[in-house]
KOLBA-225132 format. One record per atom (N, C-alpha, C, CB): z, y, x negated; residue in three letters. Coordinates in pm, whole numbers, padded with zeros to 5 digits, always signed. Glycine has a CB too. Layout:
% residues N
ZYXala/...
This chain:
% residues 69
+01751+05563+02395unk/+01685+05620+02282unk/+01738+05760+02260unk/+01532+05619+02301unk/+01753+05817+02118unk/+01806+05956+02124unk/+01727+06016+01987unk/+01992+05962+02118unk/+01666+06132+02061unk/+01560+06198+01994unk/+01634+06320+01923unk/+01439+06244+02098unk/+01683+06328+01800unk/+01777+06388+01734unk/+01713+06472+01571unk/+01890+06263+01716unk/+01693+06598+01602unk/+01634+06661+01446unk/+01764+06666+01358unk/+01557+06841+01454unk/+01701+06589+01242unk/+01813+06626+01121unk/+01712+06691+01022unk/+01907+06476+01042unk/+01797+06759+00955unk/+01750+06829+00850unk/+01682+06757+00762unk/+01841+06890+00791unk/+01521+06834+00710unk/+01449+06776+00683unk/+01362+06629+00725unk/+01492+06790+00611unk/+01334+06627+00862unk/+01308+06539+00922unk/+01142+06585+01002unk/+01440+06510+01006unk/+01077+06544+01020unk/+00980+06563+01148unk/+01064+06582+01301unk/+00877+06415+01158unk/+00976+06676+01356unk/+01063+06728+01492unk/+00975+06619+01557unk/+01055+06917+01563unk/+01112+06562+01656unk/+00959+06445+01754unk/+00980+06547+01876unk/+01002+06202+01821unk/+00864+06476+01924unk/+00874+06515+02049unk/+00821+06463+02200unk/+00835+06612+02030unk/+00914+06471+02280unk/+00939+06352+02413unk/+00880+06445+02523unk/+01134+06295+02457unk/+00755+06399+02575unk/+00692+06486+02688unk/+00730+06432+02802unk/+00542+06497+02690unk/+00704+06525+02915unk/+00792+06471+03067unk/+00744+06477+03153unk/+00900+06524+03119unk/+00740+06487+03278unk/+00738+06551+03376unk/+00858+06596+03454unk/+00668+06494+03435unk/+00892+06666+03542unk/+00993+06687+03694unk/+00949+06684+03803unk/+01059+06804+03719unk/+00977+06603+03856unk/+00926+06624+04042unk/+01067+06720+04085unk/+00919+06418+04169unk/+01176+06757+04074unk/+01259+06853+04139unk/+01315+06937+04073unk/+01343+06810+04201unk/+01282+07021+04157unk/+01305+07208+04086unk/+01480+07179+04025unk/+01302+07395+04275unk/+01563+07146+04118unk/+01722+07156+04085unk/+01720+07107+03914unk/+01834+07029+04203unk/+01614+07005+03872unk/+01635+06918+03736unk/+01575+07050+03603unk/+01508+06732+03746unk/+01489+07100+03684unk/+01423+07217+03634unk/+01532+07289+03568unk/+01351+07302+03743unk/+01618+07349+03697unk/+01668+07487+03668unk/+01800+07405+03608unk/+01687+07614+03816unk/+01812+07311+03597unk/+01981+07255+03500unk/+01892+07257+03377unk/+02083+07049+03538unk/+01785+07214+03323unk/+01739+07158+03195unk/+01743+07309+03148unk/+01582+07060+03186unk/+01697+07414+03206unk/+01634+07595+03210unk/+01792+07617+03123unk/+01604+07716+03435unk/+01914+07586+03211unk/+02049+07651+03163unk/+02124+07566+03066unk/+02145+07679+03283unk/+02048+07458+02994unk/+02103+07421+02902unk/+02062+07395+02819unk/+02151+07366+02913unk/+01927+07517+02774unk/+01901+07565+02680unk/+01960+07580+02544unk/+01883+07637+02719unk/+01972+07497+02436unk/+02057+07582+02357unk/+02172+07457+02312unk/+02122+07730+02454unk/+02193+07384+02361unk/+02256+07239+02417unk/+02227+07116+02388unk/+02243+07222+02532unk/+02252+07029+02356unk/+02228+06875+02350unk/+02222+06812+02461unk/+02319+06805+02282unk/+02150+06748+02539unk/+02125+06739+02683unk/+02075+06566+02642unk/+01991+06876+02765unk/+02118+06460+02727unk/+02058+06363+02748unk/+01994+06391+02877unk/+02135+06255+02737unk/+01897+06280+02842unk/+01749+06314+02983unk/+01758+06159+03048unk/+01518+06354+02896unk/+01790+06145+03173unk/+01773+06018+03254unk/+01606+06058+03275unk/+01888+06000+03417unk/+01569+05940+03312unk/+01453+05910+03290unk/+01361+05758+03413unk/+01477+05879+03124unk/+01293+05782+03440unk/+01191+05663+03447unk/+01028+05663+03429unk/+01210+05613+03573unk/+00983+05559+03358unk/+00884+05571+03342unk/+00789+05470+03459unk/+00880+05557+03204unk/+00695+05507+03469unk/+00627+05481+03632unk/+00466+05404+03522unk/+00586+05703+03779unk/+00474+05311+03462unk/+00330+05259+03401unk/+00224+05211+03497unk/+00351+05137+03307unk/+00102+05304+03499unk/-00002+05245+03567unk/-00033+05311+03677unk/+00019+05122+03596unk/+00057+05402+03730unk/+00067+05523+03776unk/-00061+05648+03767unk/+00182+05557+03709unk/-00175+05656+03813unk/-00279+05734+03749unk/-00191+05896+03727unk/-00436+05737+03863unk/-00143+05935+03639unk/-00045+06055+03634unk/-00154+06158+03631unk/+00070+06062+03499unk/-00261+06162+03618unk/-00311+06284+03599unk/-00347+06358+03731unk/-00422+06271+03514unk/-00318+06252+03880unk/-00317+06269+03965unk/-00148+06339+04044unk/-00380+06157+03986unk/-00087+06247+03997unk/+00090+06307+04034unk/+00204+06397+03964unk/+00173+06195+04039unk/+00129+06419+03813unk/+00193+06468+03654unk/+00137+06497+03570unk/+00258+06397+03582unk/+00176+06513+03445unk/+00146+06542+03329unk/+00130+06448+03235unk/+00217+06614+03294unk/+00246+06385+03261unk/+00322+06232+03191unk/+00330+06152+03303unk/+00492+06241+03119unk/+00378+05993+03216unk/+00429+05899+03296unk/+00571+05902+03313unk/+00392+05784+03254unk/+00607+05976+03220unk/+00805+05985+03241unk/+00842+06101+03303unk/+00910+05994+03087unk/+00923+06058+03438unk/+00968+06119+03520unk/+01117+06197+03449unk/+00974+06022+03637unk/+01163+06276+03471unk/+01289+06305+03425unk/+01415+06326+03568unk/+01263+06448+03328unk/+01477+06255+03573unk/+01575+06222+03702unk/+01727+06252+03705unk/+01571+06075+03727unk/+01723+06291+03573unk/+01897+06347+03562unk/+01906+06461+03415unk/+02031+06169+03521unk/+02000+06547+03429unk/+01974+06611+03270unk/+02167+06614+03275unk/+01849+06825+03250unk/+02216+06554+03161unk/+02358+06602+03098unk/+02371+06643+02995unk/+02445+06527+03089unk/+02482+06775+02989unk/+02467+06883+02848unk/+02573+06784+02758unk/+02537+07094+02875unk/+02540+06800+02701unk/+02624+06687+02569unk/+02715+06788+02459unk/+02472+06584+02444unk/+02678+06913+02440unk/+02751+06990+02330unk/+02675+07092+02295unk/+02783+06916+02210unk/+02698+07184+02218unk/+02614+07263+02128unk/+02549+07212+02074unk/+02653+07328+02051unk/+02402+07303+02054unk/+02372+07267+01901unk/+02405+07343+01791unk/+02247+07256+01880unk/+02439+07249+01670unk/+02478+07349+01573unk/+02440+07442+01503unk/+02510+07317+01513unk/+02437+07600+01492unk/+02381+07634+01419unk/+02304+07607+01232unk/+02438+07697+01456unk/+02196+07655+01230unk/+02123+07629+01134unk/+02163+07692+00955unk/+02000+07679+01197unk/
């Protein structure tokens, strides 16, 4: 799935969680970036006990700029 703003569009938006700081501080420095998000989602999972969300985030890759506006 790829969650992509185009002009004049509604911004969506994909909530997460991280269980590891390292995924943290890569997502932190690629700020600014097109980043695909590896992912799993854990259904049934009581998250309000382990998270925020049910989707874990397990990998982050910077894909490009984003283009200015």
């Amino acid at each position: 799935m790829a969650l992509v703003t185009m002009p004049g569009t509604m911004t969506e938006k994909f909530y997460f969680s991280i269980r590891d700081e390292s995924i943290t501080e890569t997502l932190n420095a690629s700020i600014g970036k097109r980043v695909v998000l590896e992912y799993e989602e854990h259904i049934g999972v009581p998250f309000s006990c382990f998270a925020e969300t049910r989707y874990f985030v397990t990998g982050v890759k910077a894909v490009g700029e984003v283009p200015p506006l």
